[in-house]
N, C-alpha and C positions, 0 to 999 in steps of 0.2 A: 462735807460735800465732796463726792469726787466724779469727775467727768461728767461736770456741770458748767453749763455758757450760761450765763448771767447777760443780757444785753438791757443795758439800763439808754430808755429813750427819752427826750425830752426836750424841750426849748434849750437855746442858751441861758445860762443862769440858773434852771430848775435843782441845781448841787449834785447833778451826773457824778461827777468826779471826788465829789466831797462824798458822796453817800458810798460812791464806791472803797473810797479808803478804806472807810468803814468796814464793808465785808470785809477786804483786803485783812483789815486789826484781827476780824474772828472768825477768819477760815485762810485755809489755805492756796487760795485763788489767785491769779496771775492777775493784774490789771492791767486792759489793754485799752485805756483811754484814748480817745480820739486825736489825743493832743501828743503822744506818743507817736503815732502816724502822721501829724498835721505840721508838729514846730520843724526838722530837718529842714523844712521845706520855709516854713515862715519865718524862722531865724535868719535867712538871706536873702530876707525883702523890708522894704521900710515898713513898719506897720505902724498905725496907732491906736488900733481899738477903737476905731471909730469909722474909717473911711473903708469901702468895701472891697475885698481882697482880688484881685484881676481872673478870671475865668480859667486862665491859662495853669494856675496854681494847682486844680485841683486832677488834671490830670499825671501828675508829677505827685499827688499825696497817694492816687491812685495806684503807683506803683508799688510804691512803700506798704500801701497795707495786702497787695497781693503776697509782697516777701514776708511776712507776720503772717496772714492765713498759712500760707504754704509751710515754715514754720510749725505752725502746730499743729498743722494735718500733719506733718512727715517726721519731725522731730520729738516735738513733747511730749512728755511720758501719759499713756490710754489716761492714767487713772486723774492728769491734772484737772484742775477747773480755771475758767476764766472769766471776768469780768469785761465788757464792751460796752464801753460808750459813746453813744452820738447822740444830735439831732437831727431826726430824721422826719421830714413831712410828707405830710398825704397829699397825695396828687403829684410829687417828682419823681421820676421818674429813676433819676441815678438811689436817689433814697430806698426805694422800693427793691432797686437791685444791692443795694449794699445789707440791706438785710436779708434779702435773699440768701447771699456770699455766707453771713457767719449760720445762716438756718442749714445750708450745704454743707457747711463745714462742721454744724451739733452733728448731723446726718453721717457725714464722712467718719466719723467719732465714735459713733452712736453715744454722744453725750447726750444726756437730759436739757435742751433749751430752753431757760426763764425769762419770755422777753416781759421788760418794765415800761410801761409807759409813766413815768414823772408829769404830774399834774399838776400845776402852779398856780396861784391866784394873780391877776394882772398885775398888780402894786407892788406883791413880792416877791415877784420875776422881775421886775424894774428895779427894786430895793439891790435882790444882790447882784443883779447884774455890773451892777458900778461898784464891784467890791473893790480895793486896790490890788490885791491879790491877783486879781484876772487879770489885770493889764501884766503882771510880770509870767504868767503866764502863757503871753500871746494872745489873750479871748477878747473878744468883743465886750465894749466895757460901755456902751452907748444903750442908752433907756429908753431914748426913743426907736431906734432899731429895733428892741425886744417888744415892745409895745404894739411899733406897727404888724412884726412877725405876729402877736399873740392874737389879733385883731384880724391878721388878713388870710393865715393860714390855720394846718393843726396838725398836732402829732400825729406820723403815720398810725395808721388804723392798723392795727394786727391781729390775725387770725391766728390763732395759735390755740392751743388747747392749756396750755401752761402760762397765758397769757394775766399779768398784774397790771392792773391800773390801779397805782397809788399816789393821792392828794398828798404831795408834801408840802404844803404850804404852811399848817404849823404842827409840822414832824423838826425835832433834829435829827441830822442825820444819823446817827446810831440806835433812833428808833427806827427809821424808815429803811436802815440795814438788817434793824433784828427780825420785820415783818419781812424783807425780800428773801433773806435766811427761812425764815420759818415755810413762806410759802413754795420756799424751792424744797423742801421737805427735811432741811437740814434745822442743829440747836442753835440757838440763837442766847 
């Protein structure tokens, strides 16, 4: 793959970051997980993976990921590719504009954009969301949290013409990476 945005969406818990590795193993792609933009910021507050993060938090992640776009509009070489991941849902508004951001910045590239929608089953989107794992990595580690997210909302709706929706609920993830590979027209 080159000068390919891979934007993997999903719940918390759907393995964003774990399926990303994965590309990360067999291609040559940047990862730009969420958590890369997110921990600066939550490593200087109490967290526990459970109780919900103060409002004020997120326009401080908001800067950090403006210096990353800007970054690799300006900086990174035309031919890289990169991976992105969030949760992002239909109906918010900042969500709708943060995929906007990295759709502007394929655009500004003229990279190829693969956006993912990550499909979960309710049970196991609760399963891994209490992996221990997440809690060392600052994530929300709370089952019921995901439960009532997967109940009361949905993954942003995207239009895209290179647009995957793929059920990984019993993928691992290095199949769910060889299909986002294959679909983004690269070997897997």
């Amino acid at each position: 793959m080159k000068n390919t945005i891979i934007y993997l969406i999903g719940f918390a818990g759907t393995g964003k970051y774990t399926i990303a590795k994965e590309i990360v193993a067999l291609s040559a792609a940047r990862l730009v997980d969420n958590h890369l933009i997110n921990n600066p910021v939550f490593s200087l507050i109490p967290l526990d993976g459970v109780t919900p993060l103060p409002d004020s938090v997120w326009e401080k992640t908001w800067a950090i990921r403006h210096i990353i776009l800007d970054v690799i509009r300006d900086i990174s070489p035309s031919d890289d590719s990169f991976i992105f991941t969030n949760e992002l849902n239909e109906g918010v508004a900042d969500d709708a504009k943060l995929f906007a951001e990295v759709e502007e910045l394929a655009s500004t590239r003229k990279s190829v954009l693969i956006p993912v929608r990550l499909i979960c089953d309710e049970n196991e989107l609760c399963r891994r969301i209490t992996s221990p794992n997440r809690a060392d990595r600052l994530k929300d580690t709370n089952a019921d949290n995901a439960r009532r997210k997967y109940r009361s909302s949905q993954i942003l709706n995207v239009l895209h013409p290179n647009l995957l929706n793929l059920d990984v609920t019993n993928l691992e993830p290095i199949q769910a990476a060889q299909a986002i590979i294959k679909h983004a027209g690269g070997e897997a």
